[in-house]
N, C-alpha and C positions, 0 to 999 in steps of 0.2 A: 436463335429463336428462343422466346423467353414461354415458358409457361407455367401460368398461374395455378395452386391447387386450390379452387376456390370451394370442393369437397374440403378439405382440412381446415379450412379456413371457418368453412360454417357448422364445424365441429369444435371449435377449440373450447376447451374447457375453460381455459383463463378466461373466456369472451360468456360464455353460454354456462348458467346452472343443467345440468340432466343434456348437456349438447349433443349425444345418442338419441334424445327422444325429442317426437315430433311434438311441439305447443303451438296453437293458433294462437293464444292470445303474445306470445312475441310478435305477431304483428296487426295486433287490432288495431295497434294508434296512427298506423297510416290507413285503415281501410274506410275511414268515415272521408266521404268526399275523391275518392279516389276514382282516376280513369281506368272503369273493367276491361276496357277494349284489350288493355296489354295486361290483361292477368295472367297470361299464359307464363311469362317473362319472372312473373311473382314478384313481393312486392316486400319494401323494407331491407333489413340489412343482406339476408339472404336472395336476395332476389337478383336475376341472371346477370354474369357480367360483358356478356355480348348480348342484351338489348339496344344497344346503339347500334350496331353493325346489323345485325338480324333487320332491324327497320327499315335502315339503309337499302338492305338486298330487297326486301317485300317490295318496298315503293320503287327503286329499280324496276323490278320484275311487273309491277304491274302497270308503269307508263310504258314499257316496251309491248306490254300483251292490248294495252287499250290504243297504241296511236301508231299510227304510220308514220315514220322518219323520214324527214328528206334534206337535202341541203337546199341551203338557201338560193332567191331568182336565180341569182347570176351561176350557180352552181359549182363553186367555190369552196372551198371550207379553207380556211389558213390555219395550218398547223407546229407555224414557225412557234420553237420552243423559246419559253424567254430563260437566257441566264446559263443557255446551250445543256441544260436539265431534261432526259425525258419524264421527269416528274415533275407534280408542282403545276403551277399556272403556264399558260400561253400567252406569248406575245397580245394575242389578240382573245379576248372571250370567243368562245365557238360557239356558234348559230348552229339554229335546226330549223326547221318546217314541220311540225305535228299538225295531226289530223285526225279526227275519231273516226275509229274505225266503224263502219255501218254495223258491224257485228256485236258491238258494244252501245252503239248509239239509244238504241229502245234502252237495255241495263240501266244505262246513266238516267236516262229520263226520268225513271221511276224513283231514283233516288233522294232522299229525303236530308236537305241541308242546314245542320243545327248551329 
């Protein structure tokens, strides 16, 4: 398992003047034009190094919470592995059947698409 100190990393004095202390303007020159939805993540050099993964999970977590799952008519799924790999791609792309859930359905409606 590899892990990263990306604390030390956003400390390093060879990188950073005063890199103990906190400067916003280190990252004003990405804030002009920038998508807030993921400021949580922060933004510029210092900013999170599992926001791709983190994203990953959310959007995961939230097509399972909005839809119903099913397999396809025939009720099938083919799961042959290509390359005898349980990782990786399948022989075949896997199907699903989603459906919004009535629970969500009003939610969605109201929402507003830019």
């Amino acid at each position: 398992m590899l892990y990263i100190n990306a604390w030390a990393i956003q400390r390093d004095p060879s990188l950073w003047d005063e890199s103990n202390v906190f400067k916003t303007e280190r990252f004003a020159y990405e804030i002009e034009g920038y998508n807030y939805k993921f400021l949580p993540f922060g933004i510029g050099r210092r900013s999170c190094p599992a926001n791709a993964f983190a994203t990953r999970n959310i959007t995961l977590a939230t097509l399972i919470q909005c839809f119903d799952w099913g397999a396809p008519k025939d009720g099938l799924v083919d799961l042959t592995l290509k390359n005898g790999t349980n990782i990786g791609p399948k022989e075949k792309p896997l199907e699903a059947i989603c459906h919004l859930r009535s629970s969500i359905a009003d939610i969605v409606a109201q929402l507003k698409v830019n």
